[in-house]
C-alpha positions in Angstrom: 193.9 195.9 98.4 190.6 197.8 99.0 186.9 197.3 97.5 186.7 201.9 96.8 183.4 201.1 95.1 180.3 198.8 95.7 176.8 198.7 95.0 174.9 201.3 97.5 172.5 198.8 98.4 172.3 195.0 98.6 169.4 194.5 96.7 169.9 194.5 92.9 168.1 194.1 89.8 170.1 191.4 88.2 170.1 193.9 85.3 171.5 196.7 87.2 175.2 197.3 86.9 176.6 195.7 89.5 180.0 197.4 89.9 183.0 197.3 91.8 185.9 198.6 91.8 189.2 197.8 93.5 192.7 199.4 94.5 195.9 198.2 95.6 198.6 201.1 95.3 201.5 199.3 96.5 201.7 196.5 94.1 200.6 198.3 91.2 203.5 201.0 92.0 206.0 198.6 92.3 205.6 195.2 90.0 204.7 194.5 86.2 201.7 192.1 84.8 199.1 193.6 87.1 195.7 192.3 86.8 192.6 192.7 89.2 190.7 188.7 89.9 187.4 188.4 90.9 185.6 185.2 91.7 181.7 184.8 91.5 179.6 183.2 94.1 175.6 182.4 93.3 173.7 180.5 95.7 170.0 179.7 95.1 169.5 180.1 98.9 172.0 180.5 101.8 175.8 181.6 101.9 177.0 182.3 98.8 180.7 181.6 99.8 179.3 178.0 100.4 178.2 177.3 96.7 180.4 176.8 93.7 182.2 179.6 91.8 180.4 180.3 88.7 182.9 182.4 87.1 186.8 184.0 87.1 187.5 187.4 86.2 190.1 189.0 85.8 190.9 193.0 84.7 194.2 195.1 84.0 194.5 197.9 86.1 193.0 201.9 84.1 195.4 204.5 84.0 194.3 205.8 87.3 195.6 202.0 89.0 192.1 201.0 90.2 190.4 197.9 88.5 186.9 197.9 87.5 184.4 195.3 87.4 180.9 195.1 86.2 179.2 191.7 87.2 175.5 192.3 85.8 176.1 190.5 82.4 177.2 187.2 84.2 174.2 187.7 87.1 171.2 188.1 85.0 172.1 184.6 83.8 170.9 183.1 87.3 167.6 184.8 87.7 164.8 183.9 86.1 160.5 184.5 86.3 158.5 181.9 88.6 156.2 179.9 86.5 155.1 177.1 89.1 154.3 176.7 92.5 156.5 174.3 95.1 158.6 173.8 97.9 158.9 177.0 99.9 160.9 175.7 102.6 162.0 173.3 105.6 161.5 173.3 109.2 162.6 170.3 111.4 162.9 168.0 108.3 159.3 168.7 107.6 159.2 169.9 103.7 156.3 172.7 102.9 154.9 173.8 99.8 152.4 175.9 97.6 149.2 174.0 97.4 146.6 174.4 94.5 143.1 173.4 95.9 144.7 172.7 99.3 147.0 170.0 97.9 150.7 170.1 98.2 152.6 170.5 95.1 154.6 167.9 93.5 155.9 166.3 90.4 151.8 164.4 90.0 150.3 167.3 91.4 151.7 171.0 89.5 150.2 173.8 89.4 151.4 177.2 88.1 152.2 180.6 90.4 149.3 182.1 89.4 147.1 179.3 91.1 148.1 179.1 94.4 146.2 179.5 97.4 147.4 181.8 99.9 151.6 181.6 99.9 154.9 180.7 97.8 158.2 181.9 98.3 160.0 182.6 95.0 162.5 179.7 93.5 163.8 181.8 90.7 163.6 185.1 91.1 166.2 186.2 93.6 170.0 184.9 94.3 172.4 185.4 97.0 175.9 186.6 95.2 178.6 187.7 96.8 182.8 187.9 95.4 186.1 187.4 96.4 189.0 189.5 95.3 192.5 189.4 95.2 195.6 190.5 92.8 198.6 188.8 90.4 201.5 190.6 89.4 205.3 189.6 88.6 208.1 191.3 90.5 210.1 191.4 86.9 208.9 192.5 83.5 209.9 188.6 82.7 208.9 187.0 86.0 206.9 184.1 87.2 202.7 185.7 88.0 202.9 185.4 91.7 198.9 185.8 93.2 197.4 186.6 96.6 194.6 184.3 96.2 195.7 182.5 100.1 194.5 186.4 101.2 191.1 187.7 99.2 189.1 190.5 100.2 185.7 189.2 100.9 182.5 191.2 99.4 179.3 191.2 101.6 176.6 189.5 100.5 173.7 191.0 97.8 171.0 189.8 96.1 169.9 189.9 93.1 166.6 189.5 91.5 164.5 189.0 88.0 164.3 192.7 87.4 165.3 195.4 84.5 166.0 198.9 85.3 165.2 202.1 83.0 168.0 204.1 81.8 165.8 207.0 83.2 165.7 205.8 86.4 166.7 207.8 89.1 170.0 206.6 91.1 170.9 207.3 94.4 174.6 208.4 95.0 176.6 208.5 97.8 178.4 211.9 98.0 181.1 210.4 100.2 181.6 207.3 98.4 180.6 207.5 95.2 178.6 204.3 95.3 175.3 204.1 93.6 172.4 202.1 93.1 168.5 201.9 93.1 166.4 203.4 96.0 163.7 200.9 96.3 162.1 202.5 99.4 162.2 206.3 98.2 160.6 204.4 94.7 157.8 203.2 97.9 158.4 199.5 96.8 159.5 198.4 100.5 156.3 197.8 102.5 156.7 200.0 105.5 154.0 202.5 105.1 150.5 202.6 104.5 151.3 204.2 101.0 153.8 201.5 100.1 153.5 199.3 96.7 153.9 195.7 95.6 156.4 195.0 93.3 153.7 196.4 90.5 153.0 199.3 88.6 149.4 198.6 88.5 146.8 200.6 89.3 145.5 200.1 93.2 142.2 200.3 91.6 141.8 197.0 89.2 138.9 194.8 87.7 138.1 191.2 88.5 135.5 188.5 87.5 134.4 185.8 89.4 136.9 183.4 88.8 140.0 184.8 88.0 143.6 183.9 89.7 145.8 187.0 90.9 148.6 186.8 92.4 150.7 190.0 94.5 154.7 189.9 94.6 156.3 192.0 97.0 159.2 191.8 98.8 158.6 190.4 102.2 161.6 191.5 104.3 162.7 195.3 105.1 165.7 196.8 106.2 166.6 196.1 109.9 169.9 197.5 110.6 171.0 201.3 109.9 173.8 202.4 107.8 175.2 202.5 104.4 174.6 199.4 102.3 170.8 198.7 103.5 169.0 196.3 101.2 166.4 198.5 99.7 167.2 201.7 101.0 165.5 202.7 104.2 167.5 203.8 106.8 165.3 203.3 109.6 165.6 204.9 113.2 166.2 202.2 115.4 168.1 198.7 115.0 165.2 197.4 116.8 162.7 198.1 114.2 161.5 196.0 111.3 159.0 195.4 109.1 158.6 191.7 108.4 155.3 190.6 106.6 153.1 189.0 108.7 150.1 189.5 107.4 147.8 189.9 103.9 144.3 191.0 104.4 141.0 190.5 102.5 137.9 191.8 102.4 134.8 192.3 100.7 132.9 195.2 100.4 128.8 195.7 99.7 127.4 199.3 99.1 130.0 200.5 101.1 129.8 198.0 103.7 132.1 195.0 104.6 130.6 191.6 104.0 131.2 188.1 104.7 134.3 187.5 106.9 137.8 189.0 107.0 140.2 186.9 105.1 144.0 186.4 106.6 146.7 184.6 105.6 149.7 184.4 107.6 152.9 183.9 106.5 153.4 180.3 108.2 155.2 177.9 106.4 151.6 175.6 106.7 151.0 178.4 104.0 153.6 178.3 101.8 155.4 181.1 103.4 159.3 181.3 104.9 158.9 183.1 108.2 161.9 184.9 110.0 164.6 184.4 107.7 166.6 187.2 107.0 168.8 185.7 104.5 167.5 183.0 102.5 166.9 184.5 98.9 163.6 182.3 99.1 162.2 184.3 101.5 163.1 187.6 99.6 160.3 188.1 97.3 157.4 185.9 97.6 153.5 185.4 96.6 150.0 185.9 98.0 146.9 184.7 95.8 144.3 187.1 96.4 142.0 186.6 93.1 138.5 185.3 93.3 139.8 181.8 92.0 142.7 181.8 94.4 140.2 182.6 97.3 137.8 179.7 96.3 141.0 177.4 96.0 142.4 177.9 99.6 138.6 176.9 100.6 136.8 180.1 100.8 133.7 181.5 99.8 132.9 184.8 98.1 130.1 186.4 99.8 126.5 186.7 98.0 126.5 190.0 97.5 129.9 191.8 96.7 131.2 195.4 95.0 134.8 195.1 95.6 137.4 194.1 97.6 140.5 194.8 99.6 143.9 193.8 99.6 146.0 194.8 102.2 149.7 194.0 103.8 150.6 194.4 107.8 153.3 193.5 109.5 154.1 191.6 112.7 152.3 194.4 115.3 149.7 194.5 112.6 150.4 197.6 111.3 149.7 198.3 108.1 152.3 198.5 105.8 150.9 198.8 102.3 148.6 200.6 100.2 145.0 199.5 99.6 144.5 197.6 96.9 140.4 197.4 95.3 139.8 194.8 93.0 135.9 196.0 91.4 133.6 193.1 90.5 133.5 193.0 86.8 130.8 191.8 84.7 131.4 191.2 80.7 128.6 192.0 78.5 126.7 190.1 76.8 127.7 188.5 73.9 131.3 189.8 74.4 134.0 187.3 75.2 136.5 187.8 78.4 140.4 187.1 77.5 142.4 187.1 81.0 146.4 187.8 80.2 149.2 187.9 82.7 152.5 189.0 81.9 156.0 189.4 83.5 156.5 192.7 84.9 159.8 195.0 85.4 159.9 194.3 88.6 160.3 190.7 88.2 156.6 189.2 89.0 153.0 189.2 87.4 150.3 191.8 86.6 147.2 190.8 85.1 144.3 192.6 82.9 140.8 191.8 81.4 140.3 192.4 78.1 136.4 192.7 78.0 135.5 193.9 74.8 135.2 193.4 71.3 137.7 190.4 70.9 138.2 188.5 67.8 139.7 185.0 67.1 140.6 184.7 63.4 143.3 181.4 62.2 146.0 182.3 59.7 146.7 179.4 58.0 149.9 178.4 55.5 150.1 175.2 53.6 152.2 173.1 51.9 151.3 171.2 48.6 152.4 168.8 46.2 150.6 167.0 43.0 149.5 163.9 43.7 149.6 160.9 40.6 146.2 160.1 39.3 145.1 156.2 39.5 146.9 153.2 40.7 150.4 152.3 39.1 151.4 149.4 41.8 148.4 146.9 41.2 147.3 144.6 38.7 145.1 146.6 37.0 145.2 150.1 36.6 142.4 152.3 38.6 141.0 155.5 38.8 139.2 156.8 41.7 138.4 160.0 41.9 139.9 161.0 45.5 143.1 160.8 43.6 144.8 163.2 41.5 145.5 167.0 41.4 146.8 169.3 43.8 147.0 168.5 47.3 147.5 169.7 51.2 150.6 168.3 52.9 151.2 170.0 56.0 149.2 173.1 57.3 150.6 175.0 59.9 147.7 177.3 61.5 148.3 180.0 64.3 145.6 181.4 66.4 145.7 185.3 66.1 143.3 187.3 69.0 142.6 191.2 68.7 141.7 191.9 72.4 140.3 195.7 73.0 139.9 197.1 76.5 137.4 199.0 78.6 137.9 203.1 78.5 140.8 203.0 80.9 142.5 205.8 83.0 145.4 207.2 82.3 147.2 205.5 85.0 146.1 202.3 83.7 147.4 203.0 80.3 150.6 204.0 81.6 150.7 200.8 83.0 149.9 198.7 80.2 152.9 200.0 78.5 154.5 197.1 80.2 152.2 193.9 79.0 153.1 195.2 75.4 156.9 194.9 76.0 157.2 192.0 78.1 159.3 188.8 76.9 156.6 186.9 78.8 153.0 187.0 78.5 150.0 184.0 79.3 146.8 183.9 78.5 144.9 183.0 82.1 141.8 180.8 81.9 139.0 181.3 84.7 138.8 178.7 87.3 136.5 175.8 87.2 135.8 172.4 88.1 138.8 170.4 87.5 137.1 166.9 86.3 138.5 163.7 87.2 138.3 159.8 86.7 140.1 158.3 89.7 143.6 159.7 90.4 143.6 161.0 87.2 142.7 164.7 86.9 142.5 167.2 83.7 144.9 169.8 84.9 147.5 170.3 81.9 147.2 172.9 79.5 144.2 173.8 81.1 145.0 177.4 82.8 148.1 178.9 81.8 148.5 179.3 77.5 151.4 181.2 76.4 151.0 183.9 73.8 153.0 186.5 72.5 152.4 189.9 71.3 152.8 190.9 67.9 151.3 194.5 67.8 154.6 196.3 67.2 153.8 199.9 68.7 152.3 201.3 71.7 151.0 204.8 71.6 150.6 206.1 75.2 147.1 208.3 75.5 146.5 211.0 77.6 143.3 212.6 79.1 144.2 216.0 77.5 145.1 214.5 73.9 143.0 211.5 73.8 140.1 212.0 76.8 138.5 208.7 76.7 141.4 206.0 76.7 140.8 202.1 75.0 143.2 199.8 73.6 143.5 197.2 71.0 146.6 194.7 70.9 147.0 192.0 69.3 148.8 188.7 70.3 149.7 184.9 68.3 149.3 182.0 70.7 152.5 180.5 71.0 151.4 177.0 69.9 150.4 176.1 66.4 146.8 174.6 65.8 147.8 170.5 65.0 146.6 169.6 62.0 147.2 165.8 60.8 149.1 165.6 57.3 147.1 164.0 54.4 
């Protein structure tokens, strides 16, 4: 038996389709009750072939004798976004994690991915899978099912991670093969040039107040080895080279000039970072904070006097290997209120925007009554008090509503926004500030991170010829109802 079809490259959106397909011509030529078995391996870091079997599968062979599998529905089940911060790894039984204020996470001391202060490997958002094959067949049309389970064919390993692919995305093919799959490189999301993205759409011009969290996801690892089946897709020119993340880079800009010190956080596991692992699905995709609040967290200082600032990726010969990112100072005016969201991307991490504008709170409100008896039946004397009586509240259930509007934006920025309105996952961010305390115990929950969702129901994309000037308005619920005691 022979894999004949495999995913083209080893890194996969978990909803890709992930297909194989398999061919034994002997058997099926010569024996009845063919059928095709696959078994599914999912690790959260290391060998997948080491973890349990999450699932059997089995197919009956097409008419043309090969059997076809398509593992994407069972996969996307064991990804999922990264909401908090934690461990990131373990080196000579010493456990590292994300810290928040330069304190370690834990169980007493959370704080969400959008806080952290330099590093974090994912937890969720990327799995090693891999799958063994083998066959089943009788030699009779009324035989016992004999099966070559004691002899599988042995995938290689892939990964998959938290993303969702466009049905007009372009696939690679290869000619020779026929296998297929997403080129994240030629798509520039595999930082190995100075033109190279993070896993975002986003604009590399964006707009930041004084004390807002950001974080960058990216995938920290490149190809090292040439040939067919390379994780993203680069097929480099030497086994020798590779372009493992060593590096993110900050710094501030005045009047064109840089101020206050360069800013570098290296991926040490001191950091919150998983250094020189090729395999581990932690080390994968992981995290940088690089907004102002972030900054301030890991102990630093914005400068007096600022414009902008830079955000930039080099690897382990500090070369760069990313784009440059500006983040522009942004001041709300007065008497206009600043709403911060952050929302799951399609590439599996966060983006976030300022809404700046004219933004409006309003409470919808729905209520349940009943008629209350007038004066006292249960005492010795009959009573009437005039709280009593009439038609009254029972339960009120009251949502929050906010209409946020945006700046005039560009065009690539309104492209972009396309994805807040049709994520499944989107957060209201508050600004950083003193966390107050009494003792050990600290106000911390709740405090950031507020889901919402968003209930405008259409997105019209403008563009400079139709539309020139570009500004949004959406609308979004917050997810919690305002508590309301019952009468």
């Amino acid at each position: 038996m022979n894999i004949i079809q495999q995913p083209l490259y080893k890194m996969l959106a978990a909803d890709d389709e992930i297909i194989f397909v398999l061919e034994d011509t002997t058997i099926i030529a010569n024996n009845f009750k063919v059928k095709y078995i696959a078994e599914v391996y999912v690790h959260t870091s290391g060998n997948p072939f080491t973890a349990s079997k999450v699932a059997t599968l089995k197919v009956v062979p097409n008419n043309a004798g090969t059997g076809v599998f398509d593992f994407s529905r069972i996969l996307e089940a064991y990804t999922s976004p990264d909401y908090l911060g934690g461990e990131t790894s373990t080196s000579g039984g010493t456990q590292f994690f994300s810290q928040y204020n330069q304190v370690n996470f834990s169980d007493t001391t959370p704080h969400s991915i959008h806080q952290i202060d330099k590093w974090s490997t994912n937890r969720n958002n990327v799995r090693t899978v891999a799958f063994k094959f083998y066959i089943e067949y009788s030699t009779t049309a009324t035989g016992t099912l004999i099966n070559t389970s004691n002899s599988t064919v042995n995938s290689d390993t892939f990964y998959i991670h938290n993303a969702v692919r466009q049905e007009d995305d372009a696939i690679a093919i290869d000619s020779s093969t026929g296998n297929f799959g997403y080129n994240y490189d030629f798509n520039d999301y595999v930082l190995n040039a100075s033109n190279k993205k993070f896993l975002s759409n986003a604009p590399t011009t964006q707009y930041i107040g004084e004390n807002d969290f950001c974080t960058i996801g990216f995938f920290a690892q490149s190809d090292s080895l040439l040939g067919a089946n390379s994780r993203y897709g680069k097929f480099i020119g030497t086994s020798s080279t590779r372009y493992l993340i060593r590096h993110i880079k900050i710094q501030f800009y005045y009047n064109g000039s840089t101020t206050g010190s360069l800013i570098t956080y290296s991926n040490t596991t001191s950091n919150g970072s998983l250094t020189w692992q090729s395999t581990s699905s932690k080390a994968q995709v992981q995290y940088v904070g690089v907004g102002t609040g972030n900054i301030k967290g890991a102990g630093g200082s914005l400068p007096t006097n600022w414009d902008y600032y830079e955000v930039k990726a080099f690897d382990y010969d500090d070369v760069l290997v990313s784009g440059t990112y500006k983040f522009h100072k942004q001041e709300v005016c007065k008497g206009f209120e600043k709403f911060r969201l952050c929302w799951l991307n399609r590439l599996g991490v966060w983006d976030y925007f300022n809404f700046t504008k004219k933004n409006v709170r309003k409470v919808n409100s729905k209520r349940e009554t009943y008629q209350q008896i007038k004066g006292t039946w249960n005492e010795r004397k009959y009573k009437k008090h005039g709280y009593q009586g009439g038609k009254k509240t029972f339960v009120a259930n009251a949502k929050e509503m906010i209409t946020l509007q945006t700046d005039f934006i560009t065009e690539e920025a309104a492209q972009w926004l396309e994805e807040l309105f049709t994520s499944p996952d989107v957060f209201m961010l508050n600004e950083r500030s003193t966390d107050t305390s009494a003792g050990t115990v600290k106000n911390l929950v709740n405090k950031y991170v507020q889901p919402c969702i968003v209930t405008t129901s259409s997105y019209t994309r403008k563009t400079t010829a139709n539309d020139k000037l570009k500004q949004y308005t959406i609308e979004i619920e917050m997810s919690h109802n305002k508590r309301i005691q019952k009468a």
